[in-house]
Steps between C-alpha positions, in 0.01 A plus 500: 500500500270803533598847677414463915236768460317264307485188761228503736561552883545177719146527744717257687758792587495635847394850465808710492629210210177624300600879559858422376422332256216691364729799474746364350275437202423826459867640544589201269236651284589836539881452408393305178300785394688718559798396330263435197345826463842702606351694850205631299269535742762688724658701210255482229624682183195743443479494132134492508441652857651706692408398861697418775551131597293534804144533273671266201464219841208651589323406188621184475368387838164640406503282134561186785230626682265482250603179372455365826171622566335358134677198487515395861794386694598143377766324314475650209505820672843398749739656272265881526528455878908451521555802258221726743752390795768578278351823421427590797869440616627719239236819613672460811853543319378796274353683803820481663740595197183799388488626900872518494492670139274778641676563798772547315351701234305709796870561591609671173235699415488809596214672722252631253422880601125523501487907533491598120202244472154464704210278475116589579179310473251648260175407623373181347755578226833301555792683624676807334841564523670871495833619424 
């Protein structure tokens, strides 16, 4: 028996049937995955990169996105448009653990005191800073 995620939706369904069942594939989806890559997308281990799980998710949805857009949407193409939902569910969780962990971090830091250190605008020429 395959997965749920895989099965089509029942166009027989009243409409809030097709809602519930439609996300349950993805959670279904989402659960799988995540218990087979170990919250990587959430807590990725940043051997190779060191940025936050916010723009790790970020960059995945745009690889979906551009599958989508040169191969169409079709069913070969299904499985790219449950992980993009699935994706997109998990920007929602990193934005609220990453807003939390800046608040927080806001919190702790202390008040940088800007009056050893100034900032002008050289004409055409950047910005120079003076100690």
């Amino acid at each position: 028996m395959s997965p749920c995620w895989v099965e089509k939706i029942n166009p027989r369904m009243t409409r809030r049937d097709q809602i519930v069942a439609a996300t349950n594939k993805v959670r279904e989806l989402l659960l799988e995955k995540n218990d087979a890559y170990g919250d990587s997308a959430l807590s990725p281990l940043n051997i190779f990169s060191s940025a936050r799980a916010e723009y790790g998710i970020r960059q995945r949805i745009d690889d979906k996105l551009k599958r989508i857009k040169n191969a169409g949407l079709n069913d070969e193409t299904e499985d790219t448009l449950l992980d993009l939902v699935g994706y997109l569910i998990l920007l929602m969780i990193a934005r609220d653990e990453g807003h939390d962990l800046q608040n927080n971090i806001r919190k702790e830091q202390p008040r940088p005191d800007h009056s050893a250190t100034s900032t002008t605008a050289n004409q055409g020429r950047g910005v120079s800073y003076h100690s």
